[in-house]
C-alpha positions as CSV (number, residue, x, y, z in Angstrom):
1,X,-7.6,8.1,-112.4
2,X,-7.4,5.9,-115.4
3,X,-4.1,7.7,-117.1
4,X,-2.8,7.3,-113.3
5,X,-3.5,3.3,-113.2
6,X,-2.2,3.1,-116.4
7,X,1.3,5.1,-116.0
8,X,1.6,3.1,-112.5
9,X,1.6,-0.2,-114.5
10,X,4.2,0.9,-116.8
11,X,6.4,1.6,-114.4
12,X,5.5,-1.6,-113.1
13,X,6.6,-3.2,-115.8
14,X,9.8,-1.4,-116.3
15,X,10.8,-2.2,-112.8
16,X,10.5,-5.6,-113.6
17,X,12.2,-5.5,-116.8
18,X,15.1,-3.5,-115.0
19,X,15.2,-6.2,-112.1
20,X,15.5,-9.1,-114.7
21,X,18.0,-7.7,-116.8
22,X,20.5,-7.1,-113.7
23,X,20.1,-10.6,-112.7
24,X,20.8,-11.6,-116.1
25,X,24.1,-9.6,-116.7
26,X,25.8,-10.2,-112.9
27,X,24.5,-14.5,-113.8
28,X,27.1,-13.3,-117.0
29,X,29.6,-11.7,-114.8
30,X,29.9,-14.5,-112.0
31,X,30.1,-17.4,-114.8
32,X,32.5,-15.1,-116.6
33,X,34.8,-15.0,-113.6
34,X,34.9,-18.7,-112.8
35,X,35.6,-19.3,-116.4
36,X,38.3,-17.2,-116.6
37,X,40.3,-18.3,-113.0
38,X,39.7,-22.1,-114.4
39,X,41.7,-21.5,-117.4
40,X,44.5,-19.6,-115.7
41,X,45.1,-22.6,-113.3
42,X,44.2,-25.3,-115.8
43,X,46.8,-23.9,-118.6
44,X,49.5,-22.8,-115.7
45,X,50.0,-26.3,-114.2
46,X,48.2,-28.8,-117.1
47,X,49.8,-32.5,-117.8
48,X,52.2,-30.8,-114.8
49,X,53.7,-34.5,-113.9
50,X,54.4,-35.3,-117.8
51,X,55.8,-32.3,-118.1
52,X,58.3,-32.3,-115.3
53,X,59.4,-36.1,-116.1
54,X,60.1,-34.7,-119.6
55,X,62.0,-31.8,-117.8
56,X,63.9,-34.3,-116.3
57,X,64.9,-36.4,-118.4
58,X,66.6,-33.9,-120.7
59,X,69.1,-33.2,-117.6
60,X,71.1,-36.7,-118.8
61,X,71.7,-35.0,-122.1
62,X,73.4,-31.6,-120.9
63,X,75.7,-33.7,-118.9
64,X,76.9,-35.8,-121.8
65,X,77.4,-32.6,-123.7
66,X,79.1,-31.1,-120.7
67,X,80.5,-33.2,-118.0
68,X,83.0,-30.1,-117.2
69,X,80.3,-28.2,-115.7
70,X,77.2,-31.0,-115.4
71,X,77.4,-33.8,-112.8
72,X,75.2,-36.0,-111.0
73,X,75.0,-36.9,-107.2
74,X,73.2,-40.1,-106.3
75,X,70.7,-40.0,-103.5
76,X,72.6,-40.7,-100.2
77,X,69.0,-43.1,-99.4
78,X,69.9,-44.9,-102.4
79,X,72.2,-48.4,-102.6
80,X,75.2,-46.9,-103.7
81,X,76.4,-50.3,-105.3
82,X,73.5,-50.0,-107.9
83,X,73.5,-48.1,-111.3
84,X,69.7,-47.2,-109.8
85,X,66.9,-45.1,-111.7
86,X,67.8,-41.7,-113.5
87,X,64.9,-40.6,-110.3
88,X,67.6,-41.8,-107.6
89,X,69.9,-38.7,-108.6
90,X,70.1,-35.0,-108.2
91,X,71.3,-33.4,-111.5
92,X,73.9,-30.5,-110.8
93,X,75.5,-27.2,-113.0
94,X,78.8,-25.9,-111.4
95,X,78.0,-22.3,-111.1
96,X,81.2,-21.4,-109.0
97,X,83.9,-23.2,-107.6
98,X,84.5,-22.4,-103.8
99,X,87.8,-23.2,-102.3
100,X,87.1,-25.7,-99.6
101,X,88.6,-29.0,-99.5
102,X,86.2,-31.1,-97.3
103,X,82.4,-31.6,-97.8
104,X,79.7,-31.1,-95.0
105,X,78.0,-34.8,-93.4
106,X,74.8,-35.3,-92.9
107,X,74.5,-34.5,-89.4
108,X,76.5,-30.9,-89.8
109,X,75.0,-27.5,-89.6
110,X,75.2,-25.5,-93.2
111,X,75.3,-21.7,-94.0
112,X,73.4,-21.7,-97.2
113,X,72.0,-19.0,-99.3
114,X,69.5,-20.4,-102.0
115,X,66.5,-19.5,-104.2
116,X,64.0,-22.4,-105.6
117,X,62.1,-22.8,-108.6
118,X,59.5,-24.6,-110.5
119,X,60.0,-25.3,-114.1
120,X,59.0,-23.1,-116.5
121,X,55.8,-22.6,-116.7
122,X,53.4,-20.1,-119.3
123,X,53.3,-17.3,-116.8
124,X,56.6,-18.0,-115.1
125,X,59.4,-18.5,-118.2
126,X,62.4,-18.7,-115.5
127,X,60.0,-20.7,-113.5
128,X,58.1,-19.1,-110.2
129,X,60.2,-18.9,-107.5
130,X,58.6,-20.2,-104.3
131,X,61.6,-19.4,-101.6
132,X,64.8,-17.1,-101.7
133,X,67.1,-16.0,-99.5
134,X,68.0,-13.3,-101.9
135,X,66.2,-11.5,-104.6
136,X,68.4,-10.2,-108.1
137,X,71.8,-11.3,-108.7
138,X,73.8,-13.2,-105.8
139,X,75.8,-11.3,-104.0
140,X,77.5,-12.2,-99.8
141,X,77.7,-8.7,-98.7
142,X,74.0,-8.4,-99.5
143,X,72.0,-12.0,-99.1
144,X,70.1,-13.0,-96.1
145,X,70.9,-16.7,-95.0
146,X,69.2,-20.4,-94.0
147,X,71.2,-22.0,-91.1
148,X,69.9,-25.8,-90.8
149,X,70.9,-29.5,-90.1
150,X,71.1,-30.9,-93.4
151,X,69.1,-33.4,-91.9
152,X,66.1,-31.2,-92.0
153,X,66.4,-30.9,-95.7
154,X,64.7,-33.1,-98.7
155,X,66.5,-35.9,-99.8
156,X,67.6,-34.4,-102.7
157,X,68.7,-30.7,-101.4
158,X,70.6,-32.7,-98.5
159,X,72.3,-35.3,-100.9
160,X,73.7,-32.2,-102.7
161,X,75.0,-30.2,-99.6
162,X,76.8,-33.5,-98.6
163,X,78.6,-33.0,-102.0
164,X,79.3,-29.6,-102.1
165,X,82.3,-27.1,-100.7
166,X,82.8,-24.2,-98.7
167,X,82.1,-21.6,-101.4
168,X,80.5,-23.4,-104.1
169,X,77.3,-22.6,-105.7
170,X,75.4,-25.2,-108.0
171,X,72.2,-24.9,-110.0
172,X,70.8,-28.0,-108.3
173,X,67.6,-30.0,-109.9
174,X,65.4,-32.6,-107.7
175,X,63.4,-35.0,-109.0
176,X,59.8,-35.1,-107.6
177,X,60.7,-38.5,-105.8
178,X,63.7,-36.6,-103.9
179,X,61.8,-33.8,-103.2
180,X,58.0,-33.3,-102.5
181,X,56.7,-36.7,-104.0
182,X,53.6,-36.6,-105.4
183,X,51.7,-34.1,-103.6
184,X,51.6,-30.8,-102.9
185,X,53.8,-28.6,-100.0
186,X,52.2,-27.9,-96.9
187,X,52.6,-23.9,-97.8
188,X,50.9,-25.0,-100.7
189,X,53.5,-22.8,-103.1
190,X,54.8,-26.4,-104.6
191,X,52.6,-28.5,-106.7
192,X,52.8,-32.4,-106.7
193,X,54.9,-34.2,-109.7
194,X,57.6,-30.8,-109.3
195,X,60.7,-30.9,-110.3
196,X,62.5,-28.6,-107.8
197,X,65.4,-26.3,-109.4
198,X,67.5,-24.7,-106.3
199,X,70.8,-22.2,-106.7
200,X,72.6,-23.0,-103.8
201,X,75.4,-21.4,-102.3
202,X,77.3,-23.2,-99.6
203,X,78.8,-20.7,-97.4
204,X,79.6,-22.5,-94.7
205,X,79.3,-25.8,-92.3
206,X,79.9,-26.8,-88.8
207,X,80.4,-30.3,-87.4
208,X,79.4,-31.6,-83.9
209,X,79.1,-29.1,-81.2
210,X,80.8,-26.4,-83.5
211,X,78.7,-23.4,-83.7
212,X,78.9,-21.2,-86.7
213,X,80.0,-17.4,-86.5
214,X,77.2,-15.0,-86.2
215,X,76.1,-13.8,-90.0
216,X,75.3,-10.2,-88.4
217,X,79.2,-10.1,-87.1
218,X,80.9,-11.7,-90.5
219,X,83.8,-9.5,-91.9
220,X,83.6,-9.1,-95.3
């Protein structure tokens, strides 16, 4: 009976021991875990306003160097009299020239095709993409459209449309106070402070009562 006490107590004790030492590595495991998604976010969007104003402001020195292919649109919610901050504009890269002659108004309906960005970032080098109407390289015969007021656009995207022409495609970049301000997008896929980067194709406009044709029955 003794030997039996004895070996019933050991195990016991093991069982214990056992019980303890998986508490102790999952404790490891969980605090691991957190650890881990902390850093991701922390070093994926850190000193994220400082960065994007530095973003910015480099956009003034590629159009000096190249005022062929860089221009930039002022805000049409800005005095237009006024020099203005370097914020009041929407910096723009001629990507391709279409070959209309007039420019859509703020009240028209647009045919675009677009895909936005975020700067680069340490997991995103191109910068992560947070809406597209295609994926890959550009092509009509291939890309799925947005058809929209241009009123129901950002400042910034709509004060670009109003410059551009049937057929041209710009590599458009917002400032934070054109697009989202200072907090985050409702989808929650745009940060606050970001400097939005958009490749926009406008395909087409309509004014007034004008309706556009039906993308499905284009002719290409």
């Amino acid at each position: 009976m003794t030997t039996i006490r004895y070996c019933i107590r050991q195990l016991e004790q093991l069982g214990q021991l056992l019980f303890v030492g998986c508490l102790s590595c999952l404790s490891c495991f969980v605090c691991s875990c957190s650890e881990s998604d902390d850093e991701d976010l922390t070093g994926e969007f850190a000193n994220w306003q400082e960065r994007n104003d530095a973003f910015f402001f480099t956009l003034e020195d590629s159009l000096r160097s190249n005022s062929a292919l860089w221009t930039k649109w002022k805000s049409y919610t800005k005095n237009a009299q006024t020099v203005g901050a370097t914020t009041d504009y929407v910096y723009a890269k001629l990507v391709q020239k279409g070959d209309g002659g007039d420019s859509p108004l703020y009240t028209d309906t647009v045919r675009i095709a677009y895909r936005g960005r975020l700067i680069p970032s340490a997991s995103y080098p191109q910068g992560y993409v947070f809406d597209q109407t295609f994926v890959g390289n550009y092509d009509i015969r291939t890309t799925d459209v947005y058809d929209a007021s241009i009123s129901a656009f950002t400042d910034g995207f709509a004060t670009a449309l109003q410059h551009m022409h049937r057929g041209d495609r710009y590599l458009v970049y917002v400032p934070y106070a054109l697009g989202y301000g200072t907090s985050d997008s409702s989808s929650g896929k745009i940060p606050g402070c970001s400097v939005l980067v958009f490749d926009i194709v406008l395909i087409d406009f309509a004014s007034g009562t004008d309706k556009l044709v039906s993308w499905s029955a284009r002719q290409l």
